[in-house]
C-alpha positions in Angstrom: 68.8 66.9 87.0 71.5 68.5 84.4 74.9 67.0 85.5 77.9 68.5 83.1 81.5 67.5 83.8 83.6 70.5 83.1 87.6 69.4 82.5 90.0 72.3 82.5 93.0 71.1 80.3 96.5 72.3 79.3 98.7 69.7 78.0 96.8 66.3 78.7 97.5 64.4 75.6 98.6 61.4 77.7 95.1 61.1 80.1 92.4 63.0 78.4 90.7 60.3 76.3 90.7 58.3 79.9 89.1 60.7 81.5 86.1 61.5 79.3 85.7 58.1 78.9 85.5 57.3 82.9 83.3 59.9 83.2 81.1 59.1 80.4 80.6 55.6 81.7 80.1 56.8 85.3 77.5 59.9 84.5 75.9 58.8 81.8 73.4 61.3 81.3 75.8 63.9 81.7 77.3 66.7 79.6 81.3 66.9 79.3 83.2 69.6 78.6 86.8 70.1 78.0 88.0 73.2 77.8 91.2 73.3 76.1 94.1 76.5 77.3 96.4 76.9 74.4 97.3 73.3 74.9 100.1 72.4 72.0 99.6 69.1 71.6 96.6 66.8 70.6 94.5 67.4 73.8 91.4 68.8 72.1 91.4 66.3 69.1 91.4 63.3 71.8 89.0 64.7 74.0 86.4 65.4 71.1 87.0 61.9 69.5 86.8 60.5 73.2 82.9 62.0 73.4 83.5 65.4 74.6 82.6 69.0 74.4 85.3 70.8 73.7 85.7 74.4 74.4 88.5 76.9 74.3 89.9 79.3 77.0 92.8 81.7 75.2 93.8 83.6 78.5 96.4 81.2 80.2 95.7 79.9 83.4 93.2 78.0 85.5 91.7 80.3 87.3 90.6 82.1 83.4 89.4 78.7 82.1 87.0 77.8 85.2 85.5 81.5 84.6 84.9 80.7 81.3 83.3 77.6 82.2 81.1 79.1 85.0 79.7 81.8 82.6 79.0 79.1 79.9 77.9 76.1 80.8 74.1 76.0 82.4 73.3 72.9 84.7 71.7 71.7 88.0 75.0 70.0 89.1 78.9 70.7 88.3 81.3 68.6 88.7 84.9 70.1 87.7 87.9 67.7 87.7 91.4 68.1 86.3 92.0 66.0 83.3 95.1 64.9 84.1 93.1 61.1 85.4 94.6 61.8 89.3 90.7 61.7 90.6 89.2 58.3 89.8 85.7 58.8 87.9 84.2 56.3 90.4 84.4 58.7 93.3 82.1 61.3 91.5 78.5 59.7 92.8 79.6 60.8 96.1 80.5 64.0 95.4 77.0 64.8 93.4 74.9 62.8 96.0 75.0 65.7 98.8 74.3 68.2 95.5 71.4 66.2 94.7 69.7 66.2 98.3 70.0 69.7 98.6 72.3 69.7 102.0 75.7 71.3 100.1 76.3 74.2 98.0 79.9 73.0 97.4 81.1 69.3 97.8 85.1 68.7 97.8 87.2 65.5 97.2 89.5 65.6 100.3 92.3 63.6 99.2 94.1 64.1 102.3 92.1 62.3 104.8 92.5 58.3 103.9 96.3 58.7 103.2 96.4 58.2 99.5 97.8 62.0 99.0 100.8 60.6 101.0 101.1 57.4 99.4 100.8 58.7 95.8 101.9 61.9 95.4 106.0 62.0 94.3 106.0 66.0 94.2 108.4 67.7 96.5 106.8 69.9 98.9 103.4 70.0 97.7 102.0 68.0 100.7 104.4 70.2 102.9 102.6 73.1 101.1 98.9 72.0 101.5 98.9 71.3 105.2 99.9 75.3 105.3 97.1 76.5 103.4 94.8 74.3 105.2 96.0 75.2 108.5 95.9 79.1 107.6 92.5 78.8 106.5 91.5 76.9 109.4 92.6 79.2 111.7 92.0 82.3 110.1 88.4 81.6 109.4 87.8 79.6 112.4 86.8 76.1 110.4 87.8 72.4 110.5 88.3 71.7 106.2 90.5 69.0 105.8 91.7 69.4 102.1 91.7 72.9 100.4 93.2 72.7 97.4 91.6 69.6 95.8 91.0 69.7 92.2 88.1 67.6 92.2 84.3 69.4 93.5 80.9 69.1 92.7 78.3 72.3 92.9 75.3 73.6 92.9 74.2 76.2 90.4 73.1 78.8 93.0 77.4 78.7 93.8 78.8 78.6 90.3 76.2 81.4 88.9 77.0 83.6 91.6 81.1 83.7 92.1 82.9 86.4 90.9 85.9 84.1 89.5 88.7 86.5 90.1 91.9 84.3 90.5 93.8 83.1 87.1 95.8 80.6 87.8 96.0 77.4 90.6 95.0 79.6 93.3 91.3 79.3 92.2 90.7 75.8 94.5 91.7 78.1 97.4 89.5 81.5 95.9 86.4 79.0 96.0 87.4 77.8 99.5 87.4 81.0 100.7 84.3 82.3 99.0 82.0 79.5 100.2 83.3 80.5 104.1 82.6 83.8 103.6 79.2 83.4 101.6 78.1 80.8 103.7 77.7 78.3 101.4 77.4 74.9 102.8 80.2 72.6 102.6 80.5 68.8 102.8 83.7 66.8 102.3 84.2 63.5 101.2 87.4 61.5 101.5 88.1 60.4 97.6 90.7 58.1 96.5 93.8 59.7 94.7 96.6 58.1 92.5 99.4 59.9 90.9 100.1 61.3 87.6 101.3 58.3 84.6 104.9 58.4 84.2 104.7 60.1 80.9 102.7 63.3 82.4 103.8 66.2 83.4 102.2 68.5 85.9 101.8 72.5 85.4 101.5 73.4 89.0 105.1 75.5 89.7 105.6 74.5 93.6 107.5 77.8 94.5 105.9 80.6 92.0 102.0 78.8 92.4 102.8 78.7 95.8 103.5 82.4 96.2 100.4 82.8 94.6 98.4 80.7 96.7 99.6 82.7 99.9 99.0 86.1 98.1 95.2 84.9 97.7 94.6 84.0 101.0 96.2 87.9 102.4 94.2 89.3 99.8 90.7 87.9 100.8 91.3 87.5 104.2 91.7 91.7 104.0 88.7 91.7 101.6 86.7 89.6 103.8 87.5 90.4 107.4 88.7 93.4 106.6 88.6 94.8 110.6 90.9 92.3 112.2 93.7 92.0 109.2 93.9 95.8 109.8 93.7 95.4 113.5 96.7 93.2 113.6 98.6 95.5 111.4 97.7 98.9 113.7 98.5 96.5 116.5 102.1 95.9 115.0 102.5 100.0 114.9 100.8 100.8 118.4 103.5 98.2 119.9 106.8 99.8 118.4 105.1 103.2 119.0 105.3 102.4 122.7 108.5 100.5 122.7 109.7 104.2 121.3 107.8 106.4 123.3 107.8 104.0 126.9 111.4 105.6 127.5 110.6 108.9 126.7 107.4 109.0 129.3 109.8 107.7 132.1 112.1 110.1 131.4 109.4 113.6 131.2 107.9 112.0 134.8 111.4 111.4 136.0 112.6 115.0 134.8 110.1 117.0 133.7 112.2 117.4 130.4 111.8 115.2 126.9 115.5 115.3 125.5 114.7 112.1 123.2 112.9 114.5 120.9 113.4 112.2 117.7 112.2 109.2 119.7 108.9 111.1 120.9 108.1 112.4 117.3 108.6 108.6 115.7 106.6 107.2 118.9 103.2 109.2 118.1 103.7 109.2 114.8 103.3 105.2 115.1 100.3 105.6 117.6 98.8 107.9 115.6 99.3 105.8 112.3 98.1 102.9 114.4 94.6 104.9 114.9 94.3 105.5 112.1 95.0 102.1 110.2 92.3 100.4 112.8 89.8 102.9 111.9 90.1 102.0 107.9 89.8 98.5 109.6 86.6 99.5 111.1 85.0 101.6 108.1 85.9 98.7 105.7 84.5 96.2 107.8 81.1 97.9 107.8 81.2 98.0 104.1 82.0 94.2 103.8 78.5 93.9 105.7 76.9 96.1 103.7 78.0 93.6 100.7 76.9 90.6 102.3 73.3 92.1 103.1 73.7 92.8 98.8 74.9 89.3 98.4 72.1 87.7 100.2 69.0 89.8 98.4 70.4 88.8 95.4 70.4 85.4 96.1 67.0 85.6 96.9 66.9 87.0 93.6 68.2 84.7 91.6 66.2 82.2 93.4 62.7 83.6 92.1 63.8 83.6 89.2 64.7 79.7 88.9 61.5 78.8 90.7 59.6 81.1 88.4 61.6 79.3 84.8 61.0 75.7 86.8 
């Protein structure tokens, strides 16, 4: 089976050369590709001298150079991994392994599980924020993933040649978290050993602003992808303070026969009403969602003919 190794770099001077190399030695019939994102140092010139396949993404951000690499690069098995030598090569047989038997669609390095995250990582607040996406996730879509944003993964090419890559920067572990879930794609997680970045290397991840983002992507598809109850919960929120409005006014017509809380009554069903009508774009969207997976799945049925017809 094809194997190719795709390396997203920005800046990785100090690891790159390390990191083809380990791989290289590990997978040695695969392909590896670096693609290089405006770095400004001598990342592509080491990587290509190192063994590698180097490529160029001009848009910033990860999320642009991993949808490069999924429209480019043709192979049976994927195995993306930041270049910045925090994923030992060693780990990647098990990753591929569950690729190769055909019982995962996506396989992720779960860093979290056998404490090494803990022990190695010096960032402030990352940990902090990667238990929140995970739990989130896990509650929101009713699963039991242990590590969301790792930036090591293998995949099959039924997964890579069928996501829409629509994030551009970090957010794009979390993206592909949420699109296998929703797709149905089968994933397996392996714990993975992880050590932290070399003294002399920097990492690009912005804790506050990449965090923002990560929390934006996970409103945004959990409203594209179960559409009926994010609306629900927001018609909810306005059915609630329509009755905390309108409660005293009722009283007061069946205590009276008389409504002199005009303004109140006129912003209570005006909130009901709103309510309504927020739950039934709930409702209409979530029908439409359907209607996309039922398009999702015949053209995955699709694009498998046509593999078994080229094999």
């Amino acid at each position: 089976m094809k194997i190719a190794v795709l390396i997203p770099c920005y800046n990785e001077e100090t690891t790159i050369k390390k990191v083809v190399e380990d791989f290289k030695r590990e997978l040695l019939e695969a392909e590896i590709y670096v693609y290089d994102n405006n770095s400004k140092d001598k990342t592509s010139e080491l990587a290509e001298t190192a063994g590698a396949i180097v490529k160029h993404e001009y848009n910033q951000g990860k999320g642009n150079v991993v949808r490069r690499m999924f429209r480019e690069i043709k192979a049976d098995i994927y195995v993306m991994v930041d270049g910045d030598d925090t994923y030992p090569a060693e780990e990647v047989h098990k990753l591929i392994e569950p690729i190769k038997n055909g019982i995962a669609d996506m396989v992720i390095g779960d860093r979290l599980s056998n404490g090494t995250y803990q022990k190695e990582n010096k960032r402030a607040f990352h940990e902090f924020g990667n238990n929140i996406v995970k739990k989130t996730i896990n509650r929101l879509f009713k699963c039991k993933l242990k590590d969301i944003m790792t930036g090591y993964r293998a995949f099959n090419d039924i997964f890579v040649k069928n996501m829409p890559v629509l994030s551009q920067g970090f957010e794009i572990e979390t993206e592909m978290t949420l699109y296998a879930l929703d797709k149905r794609f089968i994933i397996k997680e392996v714990p993975i050993e992880y050590r932290d970045r070399p003294k002399n290397s920097t990492s690009k991840v912005n804790t506050i602003n990449d965090g923002i983002k990560v929390i934006r992507k996970i409103i945004s598809m959990y409203k594209d992808y179960k559409p009926r109850s994010f609306f629900f919960i927001i018609a909810s929120i306005f059915i609630i303070f329509g009755l905390i409005f309108g409660v005293p006014v009722i009283v007061e017509f069946f205590k009276t026969r008389y409504i002199t809380k005009l303004p109140s009554a006129v912003l209570a069903t005006g909130l009901v009403i709103l309510g309504i009508i927020i739950a039934q774009c709930g409702t209409i969207l979530d029908t439409v969602v359907k209607q996309h997976r039922e398009n999702f799945e015949q053209k995955l049925l699709i694009y498998q003919e046509l593999k078994d017809k080229k094999d």
